[in-house]
Every structure is written in structure tokens, then in C-alpha cells.
C-alpha positions, 0 to 999 in steps of 0.5 A, a space after each residue: 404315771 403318778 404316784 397314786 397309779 403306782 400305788 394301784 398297779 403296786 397293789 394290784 401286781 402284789 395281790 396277783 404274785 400272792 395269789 400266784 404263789 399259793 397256786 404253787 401249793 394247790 397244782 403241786 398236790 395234782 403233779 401240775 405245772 403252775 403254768 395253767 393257774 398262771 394262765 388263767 390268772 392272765 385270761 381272767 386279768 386280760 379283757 375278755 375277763 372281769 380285769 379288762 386289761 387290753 395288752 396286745 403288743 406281740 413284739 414287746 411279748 416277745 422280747 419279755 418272753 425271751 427275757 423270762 427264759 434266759 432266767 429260767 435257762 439260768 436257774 435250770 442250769 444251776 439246778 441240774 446235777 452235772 454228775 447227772 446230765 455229763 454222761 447224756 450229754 451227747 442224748 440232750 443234744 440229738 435229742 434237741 437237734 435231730 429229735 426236733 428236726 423229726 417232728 417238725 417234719 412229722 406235724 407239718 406233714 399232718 398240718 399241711 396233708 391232714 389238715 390242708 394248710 400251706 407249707 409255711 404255716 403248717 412248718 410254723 405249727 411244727 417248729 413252735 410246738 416241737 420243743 419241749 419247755 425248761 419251766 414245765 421240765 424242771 418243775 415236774 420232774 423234780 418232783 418225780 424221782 426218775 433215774 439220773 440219767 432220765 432226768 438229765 437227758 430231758 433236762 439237757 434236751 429242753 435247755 438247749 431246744 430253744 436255740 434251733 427252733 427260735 432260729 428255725 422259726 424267724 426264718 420261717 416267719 420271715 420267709 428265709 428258709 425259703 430264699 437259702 435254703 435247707 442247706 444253709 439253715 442247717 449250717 446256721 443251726 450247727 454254727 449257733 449252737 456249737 459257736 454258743 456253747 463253747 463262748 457259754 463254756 469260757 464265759 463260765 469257766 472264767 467266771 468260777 476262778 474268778 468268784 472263788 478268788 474274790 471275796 465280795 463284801 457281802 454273802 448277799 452279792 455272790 447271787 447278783 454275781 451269778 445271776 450277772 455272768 448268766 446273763 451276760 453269757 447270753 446277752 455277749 453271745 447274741 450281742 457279739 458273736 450272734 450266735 444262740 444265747 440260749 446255748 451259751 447261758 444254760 451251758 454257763 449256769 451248768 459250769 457254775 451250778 457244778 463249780 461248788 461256789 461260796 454260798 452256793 444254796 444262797 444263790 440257788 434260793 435267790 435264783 429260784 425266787 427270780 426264776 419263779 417271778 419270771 414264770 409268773 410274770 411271763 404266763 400271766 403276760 400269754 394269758 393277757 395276750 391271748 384272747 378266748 373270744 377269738 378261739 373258734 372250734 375248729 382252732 380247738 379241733 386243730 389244736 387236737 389233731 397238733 398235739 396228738 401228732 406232735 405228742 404221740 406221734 412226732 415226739 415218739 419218733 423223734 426219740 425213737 431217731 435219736 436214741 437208736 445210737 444210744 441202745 437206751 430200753 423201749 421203756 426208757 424211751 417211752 418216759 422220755 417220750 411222754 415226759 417231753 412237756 410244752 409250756 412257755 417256750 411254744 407259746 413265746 415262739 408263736 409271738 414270733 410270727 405275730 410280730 412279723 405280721 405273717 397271714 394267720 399268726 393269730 390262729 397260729 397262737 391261738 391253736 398253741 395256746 389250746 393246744 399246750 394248756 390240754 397236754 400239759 394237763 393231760 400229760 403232767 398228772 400221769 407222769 408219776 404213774 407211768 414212772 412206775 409202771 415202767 419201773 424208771 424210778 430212782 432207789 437212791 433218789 432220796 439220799 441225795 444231801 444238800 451241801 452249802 460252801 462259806 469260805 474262810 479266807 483268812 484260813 484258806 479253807 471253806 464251812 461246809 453246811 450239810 443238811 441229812 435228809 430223810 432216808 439218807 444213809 449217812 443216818 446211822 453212821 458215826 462221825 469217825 465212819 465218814 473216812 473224811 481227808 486227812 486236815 478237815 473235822 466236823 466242827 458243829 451238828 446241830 440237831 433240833 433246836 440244840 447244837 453240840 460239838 460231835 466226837 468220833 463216836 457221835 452217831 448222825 441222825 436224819 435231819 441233822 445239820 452239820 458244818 464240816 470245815 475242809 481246806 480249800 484243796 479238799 473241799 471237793 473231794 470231801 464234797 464227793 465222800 459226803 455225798 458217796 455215804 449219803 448214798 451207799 452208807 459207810 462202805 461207799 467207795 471215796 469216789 464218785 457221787 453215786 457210792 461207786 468206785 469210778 474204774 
């Protein structure tokens, strides 16, 4: 490569990120993920179309494809409100074992009895096409205000999916299963996710002390820092204790999306903008590898029978198996049920059986990639709807406030940045009303384009910004005071981010 071919796969790769970006924009307006423009753009690139790029190595897909996901997990994690996904915790994890395990069982029955497939590849189709994908989750979701507990079981549940049905797909494809049987891939399962979380968790919780005791020279580099730990938790646990990555990554970027980090917003934004380059990149990448011409209707018509099997009835299932402990309402089950979207993670597992030569992989990724592109703009679209008609949605959804921490080493304290969104019920409340700890003062509201120093009557007003400073030991019980007003207005209860006392 010269500098002048640089030049061109520079120019060509800005204009396709640029284009990726307003796409962003455009499928936000219709409740779709950006996943299908981005695989379109990668159909249109690849050289079934007019961009007549030939890319057809399915191990280096895979490698990539596991690369993306472990940012994606990284930004999942850092997102995802701890407060939310705790008490659903125990769901998440039926949900991404049990749950999974029902409707691999329930599509290959159908692949294999319906359809006449034989076992491996009719377990294949069910394995790559059970787990529900983070990108889609995280990017639909938040964009419909559920309940809490809602969004964190299908957050959990689609962050921790990937670890067993990776795992259950490389025996598959390599015929493992077969030779040790059940009994063993059900240990393996176990020891990987339990063994990961908990190397996720120690990975974490070392890394939180060890950032807030650091000053780094740079605001800039607490991202890179965080970022680092993230992959490093992933890379350590499949490295050394071969155990899933998957789980020891998205169980750290939990830790340190709960720990209130210096410049925590900071690294947020700056994960996200990596996140969202790794979802262009990765679906671009399907797009180039699939090919339309191979896809024949009867791929299509399998494609139906799949996704009707896997969505309606191995997914309701599923649910209904895992949430019989939990005594969660029908029409909660139902949400999470149709909510449990395929993106990546079903098209990344199909490179598993190509890279391994098994008979028929290509037909494997070609019924995947039909299959995920007609649910998803199916099933995403009609979310908000059946949100509301089954009467899940959040009241206290909008109050939520964004909180940013500068530390303040010389004075062993930290500069809280809060931003007031609309609706927020700290509007309307003065200064003096906000009951903050004893030591710590709202130094500055910036309100519209003039700043001013408040006093105790100073009454606070939507879209205000305020920087509150607090001593280290008090910043997390004024973190969570904020947050209390923000939702249940000036008789909240100091506890709790719900506005609750916790009893």
C-alpha cells in the first residue's frame, strides 16, 4: 500500500462513516436500529453492487466481529444504570442461560422435524439465532422509556447471551458436543460464565480504587484508561483463565459505569463515539460478506419459518421458563418477549461455522442475515406502540440528571456538573430545598448563556447547569440526594435514586 491508495481508502472510508452517521438521524425517526442502513451500505460496497469490493474471509469476520462486540459490551455496561439492572440481575442470567437453552431447543426442533435439516445444522440455526443482541437492545431501548427493571433485564440478558451461545456454537461446528456430551458443555457453560464474572468483577473493582486515587495528567486520558481496563478484563479472562470474555468485560464496564469516575460524562462520550464506529464498521463488514446472489427463496422461505419459530414461539417460551420464578405480570413477560431483538451477535456466530468449513455454513449465514434484517424491521418499529398498550412505560423516566465528577485533588473533593433536564422535578425547587450534606455548596448555575452564583432562595429552572462541589467522602451520598429531588421533587427521601426511602 502507498500513500496514494491511502489516500483513496481514506477518502472512501470518511465518506462512508459520514453517510453512516446521518443514517443515525434518519432510522432514529422510524425506531429502527442503524443496523439495517449500515447493511445495506456494506451490501451496496460489497461486489454484488456498484462498489465491487470482494471480501469473503469469514475468519478474519470473525475475529473483527469479536472485536466490535467487546466495545460494544464496554459501552453497554458503562451506560446501564446499576440501580436498574441489580435487582434483575438473577432474570438477566436465567434469561441469558435457561432462556437461551429453551429456544435453542424449540428452533431446532422445527429446523430439524419441519424443515428436514439434520441435527447439527438445525442446532446451529438455533444456537446463532437465540441470543439477543446488545448493539440493537441499547439502541432501541433507550430510546423507549420502559420501566427500570424492563430495561435492565434485557440489558443484562443480551450482555451476558453471548458467552454461552459462542461457546455452544464452536462445539457445534466442531462437532464436540457430539464427542463429550451434554453433560460437560453444560459444566463448561457454568465454569466460563461464573469463572468470568467474577475475574470481570475483581478486574473492575481494582481498577475504580485505583482511578480515583490517580491523578492522570490529562482529562483526556481517564477514556483511554477505562476503555484499557475493559479490554483487558476481556482479553485476561480468555487469555489466561479461558474462561468467557464476554462476561468478565461487560460485568467490569458495569463496576466502572456505577463507580462515578473523575470525568465520567467525558469517558461516556468518548466510549460511545468507539462504540458507534465498531457498529459501523462491524455491519458494513456483514454487508460486504454476505452475498444477495447466493440468497435463494427457499433461503428466504427458511428464513420465515426461523424467525417465526425463534421469535414468537422460542422466545415466548424462553421467557415464560425463565420468569416463572420471578412471578413477573403476562404483560411484562410479553415486552420482554418481543423486545428480545437480534442484530450483530447472530450474524457474527454464523462466521463461526464458515470458518470451520461445516457443510452448508454459507446457507447457514445467508437464512441469519435474512432472517435478522426482516425481524428486526419488523419487531423494532412497533416496540414504542406495544409499550404503551401493555401500560409498561416509566412515569419517572424523564427526571432522570446527568451527573459529570472533576476531582479537586488539592482539596480532596470533586466538581459535580449537573445538567436539569426537562421535566425534572428539581425545577421549581430552591437551592436551600436540596437538603445537600452538611460541607458541600452549589458554587455556580449557569442558566442560558449567563452564569451567576446562586444563594438559598435561588429557585432552579429546567435546563439549567449547575457545578456543585462536595468532599470526596460526600459525593455519592450527594449523588444520590440529587438524583432523589430529580425524581420525587423536594420531599424525596435522602435515599435511594428512586426518591424512596430504602427500608
Amino acid at each position: 500500500m502507498d500513500v496514494a491508495e491511502l489516500d483513496r481508502i481514506l477518502l472512501a472510508g470518511a465518506g462512508v462513516l459520514l453517510v453512516a452517521i446521518v443514517a443515525v438521524r434518519l432510522t432514529g425517526r422510524f425506531g429502527l436500529p442503524s443496523l439495517l442502513i449500515y447493511l445495506l451500505i456494506g451490501l451496496l460496497l460489497g461486489d454484488s453492487g456498484p462498489g465491487q469490493i470482494h471480501f469473503e474471509d469469514a475468519q478474519l469476520a470473525h475475529a473483527l466481529g469479536f472485536a466490535a462486540l467487546v466495545v460494544i459490551l464496554t459501552e453497554g455496561g458503562l451506560t446501564t444504570r446499576w440501580n436498574e439492572v441489580r435487582p434483575v440481575m438473577p432474570l438477566g442470567v436465567v434469561l441469558a442461560t435457561l432462556g437461551v437453552a429453551v429456544s435453542v431447543g424449540v428452533v431446532a426442533c422445527v429446523a430439524h422435524f419441519g424443515l428436514g435439516l439434520d441435527w447439527q445444522l438445525a442446532v446451529l440455526l438455533g444456537a446463532v439465532t437465540s441470543p439477543t443482541d446488545a448493539a440493537a437492545v441499547f439502541s432501541v431501548l433507550r430510546r423507549v422509556p420502559i420501566r427500570p427493571r424492563l430495561r435492565g433485564a434485557l440489558e443484562a440478558e443480551s450482555g451476558l447471551n453471548d458467552a454461552p451461545t459462542v461457546l455452544l456454537v464452536t462445539l457445534v461446528s466442531t462437532g464436540e458436543v457430539g464427542e463429550k456430551g451434554l453433560l460437560h458443555f453444560s459444566g463448561l457453560v457454568v465454569y466460563e460464565l461464573v469463572v468470568g464474572a467474577l475475574f470481570g468483577f475483581l478486574i473492575g473493582w481494582i481498577s475504580v480504587g485505583v482511578i480515583r486515587r490517580v491523578a492522570l495528567g490529562s482529562a483526556g486520558l481517564y477514556p483511554l484508561a477505562v476503555l484499557s481496563v475493559a479490554i483487558l478484563s476481556y482479553a485476561g479472562g480468555a487469555v489466561l483463565l479461558h474462561v468467557s470474555g464476554f462476561a468478565a468485560v461487560y460485568v467490569t464496564s458495569l463496576i466502572l459505569g456505577r463507580a462515578e469516575l473523575p470525568h465520567r460524562m467525558a469517558t461516556r462520550s468518548f466510549v460511545d463515539g468507539i462504540a458507534w464506529l465498531a457498529q459501523i464498521g462491524l455491519f458494513v463488514m456483514l454487508g460486504l460478506l454476505a452475498s444477495p446472489e447466493r440468497i435463494e427463496w427457499n433461503d428466504v422461505l427458511v428464513a420465515l419459518v426461523i424467525g417465526i419459530a425463534v421469535t414468537v414461539v422460542g422466545r415466548f417460551a424462553s421467557v415464560a421458563a425463565s420468569a416463572a420464578p420471578f412471578r413477573l405480570p403476562w404483560k411484562e413477560q410479553t415486552f420482554i418477549s418481543w423486545a428480545g431483538l437480534r442484530g450483530a451477535v447472530p450474524i457474527v456466530l454464523a462466521t463461526i461455522p464458515l470458518a470451520e468449513d461445516v457443510p452448508q455454513a454459507d446457507r447457514i449465514f445467508d437464512v441469519v442475515f435474512v432472517l435478522v434484517f426482516l425481524f428486526t424491521l419488523l419487531q423494532a418499529p412497533s416496540l414504542p406502540w406495544l409499550a404503551k398498550r401493555l401500560k409498561v412505560l416509566d412515569e419517572n423516566a424523564s427526571y432522570e440528571v446527568d451527573i459529570d465528577v472533576a476531582p479537586l485533588e488539592s482539596l480532596g473533593a470533586d466538581m459535580l456538573q449537573v445538567f436539569i433536564p426537562s421535566e425534572s422535578r428539581l425545577a421549581g425547587v430552591e437551592i436551600g430545598e436540596l437538603r445537600l450534606p452538611a460541607g458541600v455548596s452549589v458554587s455556580l448555575v449557569i442558566r442560558g448563556d449567563r452564569a451567576f452564583v446562586p444563594d438559598l432562595r435561588t429557585v432552579l429552572r429546567a435546563a439549567d447547569s449547575l457545578l456543585v462541589v462536595a468532599p470526596s467522602p460526600l459525593r455519592d451520598q450527594t449523588v444520590r440526594r440529587l438524583r432523589a429531588v430529580s425524581r420525587a421533587g423536594r420531599l424525596a427521601g435522602w435515599f435511594g435514586e428512586r426518591g424512596r426511602e430504602q427500608h
